[in-house]
C-alpha positions in Angstrom: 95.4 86.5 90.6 94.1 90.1 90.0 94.2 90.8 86.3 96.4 94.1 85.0 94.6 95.8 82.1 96.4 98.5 80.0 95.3 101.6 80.6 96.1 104.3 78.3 96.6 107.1 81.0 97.0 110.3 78.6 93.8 109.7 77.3 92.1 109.0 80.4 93.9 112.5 81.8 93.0 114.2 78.6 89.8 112.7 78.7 88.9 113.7 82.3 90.6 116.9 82.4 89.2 118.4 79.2 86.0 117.7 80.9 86.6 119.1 84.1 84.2 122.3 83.4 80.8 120.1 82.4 81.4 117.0 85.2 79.4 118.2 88.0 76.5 118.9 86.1 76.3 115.1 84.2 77.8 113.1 87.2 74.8 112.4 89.2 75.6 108.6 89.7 79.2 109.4 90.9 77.5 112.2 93.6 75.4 109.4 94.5 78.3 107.1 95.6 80.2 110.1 97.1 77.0 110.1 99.6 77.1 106.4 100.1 81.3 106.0 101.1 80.6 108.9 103.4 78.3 107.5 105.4 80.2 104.4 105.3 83.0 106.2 106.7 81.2 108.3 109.4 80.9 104.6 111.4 84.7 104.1 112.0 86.9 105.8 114.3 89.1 108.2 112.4 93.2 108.9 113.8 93.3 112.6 113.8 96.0 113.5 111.4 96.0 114.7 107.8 93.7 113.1 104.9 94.2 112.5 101.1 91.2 112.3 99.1 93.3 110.5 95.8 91.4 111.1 92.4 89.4 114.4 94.0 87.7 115.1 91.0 86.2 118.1 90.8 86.1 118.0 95.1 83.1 116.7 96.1 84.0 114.3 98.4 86.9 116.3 100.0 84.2 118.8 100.6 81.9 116.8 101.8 85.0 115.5 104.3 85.1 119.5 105.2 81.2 119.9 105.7 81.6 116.9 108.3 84.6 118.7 110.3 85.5 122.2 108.7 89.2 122.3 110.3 90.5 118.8 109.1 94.0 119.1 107.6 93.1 117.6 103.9 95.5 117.4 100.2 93.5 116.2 97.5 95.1 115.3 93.7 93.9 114.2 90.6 95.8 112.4 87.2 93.7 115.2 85.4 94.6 118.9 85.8 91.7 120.4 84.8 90.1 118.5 87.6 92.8 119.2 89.7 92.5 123.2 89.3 88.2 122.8 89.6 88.7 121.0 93.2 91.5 123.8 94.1 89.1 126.8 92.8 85.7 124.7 94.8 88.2 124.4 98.1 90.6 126.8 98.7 91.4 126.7 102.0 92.9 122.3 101.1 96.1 121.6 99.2 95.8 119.9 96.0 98.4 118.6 93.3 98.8 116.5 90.0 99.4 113.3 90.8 98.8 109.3 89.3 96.7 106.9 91.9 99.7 104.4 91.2 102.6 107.1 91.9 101.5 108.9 95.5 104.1 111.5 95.4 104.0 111.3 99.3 106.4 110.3 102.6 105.7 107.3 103.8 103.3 107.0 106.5 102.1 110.3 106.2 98.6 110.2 106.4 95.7 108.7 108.8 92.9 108.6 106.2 93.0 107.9 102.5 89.7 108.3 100.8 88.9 107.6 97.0 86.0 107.6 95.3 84.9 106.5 91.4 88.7 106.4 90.5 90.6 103.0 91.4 88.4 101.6 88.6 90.5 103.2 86.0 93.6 102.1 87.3 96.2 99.5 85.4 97.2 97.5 88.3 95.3 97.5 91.9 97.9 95.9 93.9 100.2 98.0 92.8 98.2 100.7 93.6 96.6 99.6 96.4 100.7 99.4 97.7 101.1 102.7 97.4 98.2 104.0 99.9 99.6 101.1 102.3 102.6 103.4 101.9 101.9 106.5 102.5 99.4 105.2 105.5 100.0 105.9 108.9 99.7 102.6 110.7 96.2 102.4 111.9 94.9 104.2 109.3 92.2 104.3 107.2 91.5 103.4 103.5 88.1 104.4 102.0 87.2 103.5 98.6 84.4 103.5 96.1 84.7 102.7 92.6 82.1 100.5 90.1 82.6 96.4 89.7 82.4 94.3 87.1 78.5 94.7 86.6 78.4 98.9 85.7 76.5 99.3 82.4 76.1 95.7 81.7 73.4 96.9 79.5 75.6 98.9 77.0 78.6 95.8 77.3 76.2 93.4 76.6 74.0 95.2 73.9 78.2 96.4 71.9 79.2 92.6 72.5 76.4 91.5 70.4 76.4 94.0 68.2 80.1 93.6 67.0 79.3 89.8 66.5 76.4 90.3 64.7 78.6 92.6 62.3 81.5 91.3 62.5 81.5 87.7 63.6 84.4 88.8 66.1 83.5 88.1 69.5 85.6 90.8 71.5 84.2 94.0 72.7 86.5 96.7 73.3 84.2 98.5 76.0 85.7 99.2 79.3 85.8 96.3 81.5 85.3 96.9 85.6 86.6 94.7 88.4 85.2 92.3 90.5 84.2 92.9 94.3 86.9 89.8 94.7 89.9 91.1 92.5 89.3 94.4 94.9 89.4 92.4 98.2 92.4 90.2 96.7 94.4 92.8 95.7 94.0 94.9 99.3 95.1 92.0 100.9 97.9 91.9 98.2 98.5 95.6 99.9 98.6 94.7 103.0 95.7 96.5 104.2 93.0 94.7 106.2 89.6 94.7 105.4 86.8 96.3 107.9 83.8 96.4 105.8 83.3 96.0 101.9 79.5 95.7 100.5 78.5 96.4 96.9 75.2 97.5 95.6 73.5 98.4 92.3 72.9 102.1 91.3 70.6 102.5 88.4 69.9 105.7 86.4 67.4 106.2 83.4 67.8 108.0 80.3 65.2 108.7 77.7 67.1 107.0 74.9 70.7 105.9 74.4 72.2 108.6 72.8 71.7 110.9 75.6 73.3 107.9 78.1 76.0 108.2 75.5 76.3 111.9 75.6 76.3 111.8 79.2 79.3 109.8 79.8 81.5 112.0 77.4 80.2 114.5 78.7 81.9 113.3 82.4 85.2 112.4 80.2 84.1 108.5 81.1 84.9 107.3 77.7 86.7 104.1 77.2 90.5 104.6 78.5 92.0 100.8 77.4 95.4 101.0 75.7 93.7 98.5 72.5 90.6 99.9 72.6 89.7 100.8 68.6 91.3 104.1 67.5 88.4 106.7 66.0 85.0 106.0 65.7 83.2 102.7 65.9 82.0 101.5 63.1 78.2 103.4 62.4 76.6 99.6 61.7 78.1 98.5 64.7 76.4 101.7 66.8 73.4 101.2 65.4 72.8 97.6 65.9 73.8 98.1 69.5 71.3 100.8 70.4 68.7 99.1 68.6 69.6 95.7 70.9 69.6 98.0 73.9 66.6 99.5 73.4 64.7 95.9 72.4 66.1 94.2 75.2 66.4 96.8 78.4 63.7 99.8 77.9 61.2 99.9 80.5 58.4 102.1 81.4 61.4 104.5 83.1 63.2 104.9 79.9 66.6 103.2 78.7 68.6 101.7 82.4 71.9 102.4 82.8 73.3 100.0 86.2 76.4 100.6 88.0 77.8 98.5 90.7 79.3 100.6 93.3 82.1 98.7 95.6 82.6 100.3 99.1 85.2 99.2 101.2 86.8 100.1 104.3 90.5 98.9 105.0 92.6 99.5 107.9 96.8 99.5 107.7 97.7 96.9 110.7 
């Protein structure tokens, strides 16, 4: 059973979108996992035929798609259309749109490679999402996906957790949760897609305290998109104890970690 989790969609398009302008210059981890699906992908025959890049961003892996073979047809689309009009401006020569991950406004079978990266995380429902790429996939084509698992900033989970018990007594953290490399497997299969190649690996960044990790995911419009996730500001107690945990229990001679667990899969539409 692959969990659903309520995803407040404005505020992750608001988030991301009102972003747009600063992303490239805080989202070093996401460039990172751009590099990893791409080589990924470069091992496995492609159809020729048009490809979507679905969640574009501000276009770094569509152009990245484009450095590899300049003339392939591509349409990328984002939920967010301040990302939307940054990956238009970036790539001119592609067609781009607004569009929702679990909505492909597309034909069916319309395209021989679907590409994704640092997006499917945010999304409610995977199978259902995961459906609609199945859909709009020629047969024989190609889904490529990266997004981060269950164990992405641990550290900061972990240090809130304990930090909202040890104020409160409750035991539930309201920090964005990740999936599991198996809820992504189950819920491709769910799709109907067949799965090539899946691996997942940790990504770890360093930051010199835990504010400026803080400041960095705003800064990105990564802020926390569930639907009952606490309206305004946490509680300052509750902040403080947590970056005091964080720093007690995870600093190192690097600075303050910050781990991501980047999923990679390859599936292929039989």
């Amino acid at each position: 059973m692959v969990p659903i989790k309520a995803i407040d969609s404005e505020h992750m398009r608001g988030n991301f979108s009102s972003h747009a302008g600063d992303y490239d210059r805080y989202a070093s981890v996401q460039k990172r996992v751009v590099e990893l699906l791409c080589q990924k992908l470069s091992r496995f025959e492609k159809q020729p035929g048009v490809f979507l890049d679905v969640g574009t961003g501000t276009g770094a892996l569509a152009a990245e798609i484009l450095r590899a073979d300049a003339g392939q047809p591509l349409i990328v689309m984002d939920i967010a259309h301040g990302m939307t009009l940054e990956a238009s401006s970036r790539l001119p020569a592609v067609s781009a749109c607004d569009a929702d991950a679990s909505s492909l406004p597309f034909s069916a079978d319309s395209f021989a490679t679907v590409v994704s990266s640092s997006v499917y995380q945010w999304v409610a429902c995977l199978p259902t999402a995961f459906a609609e790429v199945t859909r709009v996939l020629k047969p024989g084509g190609l889904f490529a996906l990266a997004l981060f698992g269950e164990k992405t900033l641990y550290e900061l989970r972990a240090s809130h957790r304990q930090a909202t018990i040890e104020n409160s007594g409750s035991r539930t953290s309201h920090v964005q949760s990740f999936p599991t490399l198996k809820e992504v497997s189950s819920a491709l299969g769910l799709a109907g897609l067949s799965c090539l190649d899946q691996v997942s690996a940790m990504e770890v960044e360093y930051h010199a305290d835990v504010p400026e990790l803080l400041r960095q995911l705003k800064q990105i419009g990564a802020s926390n998109a569930t639907a009952d996730r606490p309206r305004g500001l946490a509680s300052r107690r509750v902040m403080q104890t947590m970056m005091k945990i964080y720093e007690d229990q995870h600093r190192c001679h690097a600075g303050v970690p910050a781990s991501y667990e980047v999923i990679i899969v390859v599936a292929e539409k039989t």
